[in-house]
NUNUVO-277504 format. One line per field, with one value per residue (C-alpha): residue number from 1; x negated, y, z negated. Coordinates in Angstrom, 3 decimals. Last residue first. Example, Ala and Ser with C-alpha at 12.3 -4.5 7.8 and 13.67 -1.06 7.14 Angstrom:
! NUNUVO-277504
resi: 2,1 $
X: -13.670,-12.300 $
Y: -1.060,-4.500 $
Z: -7.140,-7.800 $
This chain:
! NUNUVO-277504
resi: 279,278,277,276,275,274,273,272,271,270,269,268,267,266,265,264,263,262,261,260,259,258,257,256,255,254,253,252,251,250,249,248,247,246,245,244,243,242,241,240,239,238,237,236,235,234,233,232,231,230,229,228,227,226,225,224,223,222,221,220,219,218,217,216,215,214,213,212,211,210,209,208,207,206,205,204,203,202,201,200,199,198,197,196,195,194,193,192,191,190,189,188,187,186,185,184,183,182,181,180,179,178,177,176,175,174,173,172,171,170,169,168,167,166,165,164,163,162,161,160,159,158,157,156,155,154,153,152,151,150,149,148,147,146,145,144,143,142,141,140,139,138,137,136,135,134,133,132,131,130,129,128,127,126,125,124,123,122,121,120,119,118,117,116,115,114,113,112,111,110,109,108,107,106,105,104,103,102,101,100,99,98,97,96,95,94,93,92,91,90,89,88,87,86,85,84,83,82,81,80,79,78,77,76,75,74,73,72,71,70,69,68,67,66,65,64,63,62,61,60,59,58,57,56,55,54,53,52,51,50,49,48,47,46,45,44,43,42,41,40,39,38,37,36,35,34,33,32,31,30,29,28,27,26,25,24,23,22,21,20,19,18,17,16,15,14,13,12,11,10,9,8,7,6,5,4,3,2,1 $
X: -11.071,-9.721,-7.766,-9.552,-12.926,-12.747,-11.291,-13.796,-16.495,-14.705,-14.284,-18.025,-19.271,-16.963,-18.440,-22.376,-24.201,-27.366,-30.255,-31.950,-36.097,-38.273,-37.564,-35.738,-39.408,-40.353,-38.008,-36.179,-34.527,-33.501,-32.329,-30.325,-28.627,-28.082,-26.275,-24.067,-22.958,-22.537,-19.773,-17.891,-17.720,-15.972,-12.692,-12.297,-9.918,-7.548,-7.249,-5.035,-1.854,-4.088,-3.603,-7.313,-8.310,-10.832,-11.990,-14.166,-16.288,-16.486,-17.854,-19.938,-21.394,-21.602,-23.553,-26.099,-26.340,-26.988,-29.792,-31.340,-31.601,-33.259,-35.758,-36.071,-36.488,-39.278,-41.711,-40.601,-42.658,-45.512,-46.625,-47.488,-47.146,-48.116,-46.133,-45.638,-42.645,-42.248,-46.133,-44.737,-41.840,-43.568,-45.982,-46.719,-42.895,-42.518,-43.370,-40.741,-38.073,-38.839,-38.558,-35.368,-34.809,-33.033,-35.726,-35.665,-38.170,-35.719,-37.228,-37.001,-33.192,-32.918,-34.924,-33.126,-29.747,-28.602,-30.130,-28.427,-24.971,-25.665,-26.692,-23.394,-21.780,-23.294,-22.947,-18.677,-18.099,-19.327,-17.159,-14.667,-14.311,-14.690,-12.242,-9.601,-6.601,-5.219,-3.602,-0.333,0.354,1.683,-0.773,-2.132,-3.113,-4.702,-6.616,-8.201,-8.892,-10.637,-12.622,-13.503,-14.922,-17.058,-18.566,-19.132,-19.719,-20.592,-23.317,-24.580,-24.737,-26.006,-28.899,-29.676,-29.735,-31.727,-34.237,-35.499,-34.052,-36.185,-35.658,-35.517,-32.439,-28.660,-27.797,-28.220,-25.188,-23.286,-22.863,-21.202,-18.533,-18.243,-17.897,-15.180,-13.054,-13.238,-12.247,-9.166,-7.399,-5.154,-1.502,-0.633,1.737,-0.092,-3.432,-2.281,-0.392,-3.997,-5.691,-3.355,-3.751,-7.187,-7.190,-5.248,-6.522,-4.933,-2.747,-5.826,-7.078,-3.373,-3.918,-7.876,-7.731,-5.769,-8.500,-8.659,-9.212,-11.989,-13.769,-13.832,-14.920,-17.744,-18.926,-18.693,-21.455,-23.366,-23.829,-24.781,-27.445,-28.976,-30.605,-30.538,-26.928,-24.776,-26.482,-26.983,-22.767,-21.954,-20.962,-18.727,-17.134,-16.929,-15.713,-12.520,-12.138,-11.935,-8.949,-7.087,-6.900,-5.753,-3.240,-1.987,-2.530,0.131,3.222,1.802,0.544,-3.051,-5.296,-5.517,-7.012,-9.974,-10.485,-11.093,-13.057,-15.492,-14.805,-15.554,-15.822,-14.451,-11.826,-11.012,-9.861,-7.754,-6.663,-5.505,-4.247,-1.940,-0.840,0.364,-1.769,-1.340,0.000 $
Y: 37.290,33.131,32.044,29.255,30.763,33.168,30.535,28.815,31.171,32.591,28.931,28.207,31.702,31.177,27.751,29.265,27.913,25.801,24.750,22.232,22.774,19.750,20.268,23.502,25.367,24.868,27.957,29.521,32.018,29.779,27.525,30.420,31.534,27.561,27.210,29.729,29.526,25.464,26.430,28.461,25.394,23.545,25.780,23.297,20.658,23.633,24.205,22.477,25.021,27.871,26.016,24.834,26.630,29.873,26.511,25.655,28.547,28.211,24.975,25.487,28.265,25.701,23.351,25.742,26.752,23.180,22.890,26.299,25.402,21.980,23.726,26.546,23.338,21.767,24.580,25.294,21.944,22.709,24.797,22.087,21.144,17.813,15.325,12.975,12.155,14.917,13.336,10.138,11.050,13.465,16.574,19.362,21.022,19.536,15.939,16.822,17.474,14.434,12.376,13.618,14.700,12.277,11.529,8.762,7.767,8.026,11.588,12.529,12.102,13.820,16.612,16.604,16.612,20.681,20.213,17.201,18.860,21.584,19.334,17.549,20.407,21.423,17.985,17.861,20.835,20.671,17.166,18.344,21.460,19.233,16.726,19.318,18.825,16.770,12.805,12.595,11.423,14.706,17.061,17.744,13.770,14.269,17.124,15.092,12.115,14.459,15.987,12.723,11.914,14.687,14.404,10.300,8.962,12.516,12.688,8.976,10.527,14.011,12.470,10.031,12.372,14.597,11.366,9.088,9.444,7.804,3.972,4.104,1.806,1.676,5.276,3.681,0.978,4.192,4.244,1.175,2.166,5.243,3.328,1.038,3.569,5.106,1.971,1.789,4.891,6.864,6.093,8.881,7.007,3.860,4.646,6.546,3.716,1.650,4.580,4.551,0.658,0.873,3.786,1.703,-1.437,-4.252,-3.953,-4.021,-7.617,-8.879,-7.662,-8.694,-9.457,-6.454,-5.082,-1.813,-4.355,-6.389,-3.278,-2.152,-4.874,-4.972,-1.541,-3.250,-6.061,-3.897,-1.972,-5.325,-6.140,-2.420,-2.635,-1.133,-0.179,2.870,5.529,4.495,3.631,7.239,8.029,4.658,6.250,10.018,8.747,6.859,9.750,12.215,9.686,9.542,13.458,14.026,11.507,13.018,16.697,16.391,17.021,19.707,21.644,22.284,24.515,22.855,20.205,22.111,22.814,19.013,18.669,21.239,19.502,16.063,13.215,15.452,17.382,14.292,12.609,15.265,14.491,11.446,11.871,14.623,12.017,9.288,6.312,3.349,0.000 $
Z: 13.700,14.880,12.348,12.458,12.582,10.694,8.050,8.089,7.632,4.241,3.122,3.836,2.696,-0.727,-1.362,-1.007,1.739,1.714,3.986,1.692,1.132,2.701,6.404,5.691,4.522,8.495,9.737,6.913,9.021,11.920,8.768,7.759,11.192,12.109,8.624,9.859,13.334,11.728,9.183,11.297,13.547,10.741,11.802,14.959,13.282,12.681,16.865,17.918,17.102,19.193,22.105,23.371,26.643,24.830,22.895,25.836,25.597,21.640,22.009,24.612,22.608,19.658,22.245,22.637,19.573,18.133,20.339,19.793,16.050,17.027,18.828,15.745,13.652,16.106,16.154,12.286,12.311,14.595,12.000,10.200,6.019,4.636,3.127,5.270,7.238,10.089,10.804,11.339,13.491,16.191,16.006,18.941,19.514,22.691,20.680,18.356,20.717,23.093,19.523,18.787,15.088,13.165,11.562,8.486,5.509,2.467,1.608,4.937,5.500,1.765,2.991,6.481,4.928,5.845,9.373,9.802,8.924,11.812,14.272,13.656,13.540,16.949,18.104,17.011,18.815,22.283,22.388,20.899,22.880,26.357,25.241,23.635,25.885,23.382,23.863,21.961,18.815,17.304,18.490,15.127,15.259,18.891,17.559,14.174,17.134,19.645,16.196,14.635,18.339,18.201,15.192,15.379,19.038,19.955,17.551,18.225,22.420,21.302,20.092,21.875,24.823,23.130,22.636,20.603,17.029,14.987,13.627,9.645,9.989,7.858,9.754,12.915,12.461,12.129,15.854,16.011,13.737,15.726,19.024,17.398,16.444,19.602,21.169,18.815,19.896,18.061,18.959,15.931,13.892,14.236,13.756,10.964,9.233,10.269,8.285,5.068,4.683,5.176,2.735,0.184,-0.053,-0.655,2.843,4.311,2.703,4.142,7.746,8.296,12.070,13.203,15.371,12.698,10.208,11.995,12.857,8.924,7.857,10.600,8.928,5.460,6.947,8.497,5.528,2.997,6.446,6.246,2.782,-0.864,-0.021,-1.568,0.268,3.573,3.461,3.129,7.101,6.872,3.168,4.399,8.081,6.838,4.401,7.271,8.974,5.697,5.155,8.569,8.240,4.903,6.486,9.730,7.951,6.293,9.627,10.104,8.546,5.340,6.669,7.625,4.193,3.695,6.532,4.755,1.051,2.053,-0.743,-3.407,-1.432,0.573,-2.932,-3.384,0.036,-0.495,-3.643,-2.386,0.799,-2.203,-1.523,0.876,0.000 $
């Protein structure tokens, strides 16, 4: 049985507190499913953290596959965000491929392997970001399919960019890069050298690179949102978040690889909702 929609997304506030004020954006009737589809991502996205070693996470991640493909019915029914997120699925005619792409994307959170390209990059981010954006829209929409592929798409990199950014020092200090390899070898270092613990210039090299990256695609972004119906557009207000977090890690250069890029609550909420309500 699935959980009353307020614990759901007092639960999302905890787990999730951007997505969750992007929640409140959108229409009430349309907030319970948004809640359980952005706690769906908080637990797969914070599997890394709560294994020792990638096989328990693969393991969880294929749990999750085999009850969105209908072959664990009764064990879903026992829990109450499975239960909540097939309702959703249901409700909402969300697809089950792109479930099953960001499931296997996660896979690469459980391994130290670096990023190897751009395109690497931006394909894992668009597996994960930007399809939790096309499926957020489609669910405001009412079930059917958005006109928000190319804004989603643009959208969920930046943010993605822009929430790597922010967990670089804790990426590092558990031995992973999820800075492109072509990116870091343009900038004059690569993986190894990201890792230890000396400091190179070549690293606020690769940071403003990575910057520029995520700007680029937030421009996109923004571009393509000037076609999105102003209605669709609540799962977008996260992108208020990322113009920001680029401007101070562009500012703190090479001290963000081992220093966190934060922002106060109220500049996250006051970004937001700029960017929602769209002044």
């Amino acid at each position: 049985m699935s959980e009353p929609s307020d614990d759901r997304l007092n639960q999302l506030r905890e787990a999730d507190r951007e997505r969750y004020l992007s929640v409140l954006f959108a229409p009430e009737d349309r907030r319970a499913a948004l809640a359980t589809l952005f706690l769906f991502n908080a637990e797969t996205a914070r599997l890394r953290d709560l294994v020792s070693e990638p096989m328990p996470g693969e393991i969880r991640l294929q749990w999750w596959r085999e009850v969105i493909g209908g072959e664990r019915a009764e064990e879903a029914r026992q829990n109450p965000l499975a239960a909540a997120l097939l309702d959703a699925i249901v409700a909402h005619d969300l697809p089950a491929s792109a479930f099953d792409n960001l499931l296997e994307a996660r896979i690469f959170d459980l391994y130290d392997d670096p990023m190897p390209t751009r395109t690497d990059l931006e394909g894992y981010l668009g597996e994960t970001a930007s399809m939790l954006i096309q499926m957020a829209c489609q669910i405001v929409n009412g079930g059917q399919t958005p006109p928000t592929a190319d804004a989603a798409g643009h959208a969920g990199v930046a943010y993605g960019i822009a929430t790597l950014i922010r967990q670089m020092p804790q990426h590092r200090a558990r031995g992973q890069v999820f800075l492109p390899a072509d990116l870091l070898a343009a900038a004059g270092t690569d993986a190894g050298h990201w890792l230890a613990e000396d400091d190179d210039a070549a690293f606020a090299t690769a940071i403003t690179a990575f910057v520029a990256l995520g700007r680029e695609h937030l421009a996109k972004a923004r571009e393509a949102l000037a076609d999105v119906p102003k209605g669709l557009r609540a799962p977008f207000a996260v992108l208020g978040v990322a113009d920001a977090v680029f401007t101070k890690a562009a500012k703190a250069g090479g001290a963000a690889r081992a220093e966190p890029v934060r922002l106060s609550p109220v500049t996250v909420q006051w970004r937001m909702t700029r960017q929602a309500l769209g002044f």
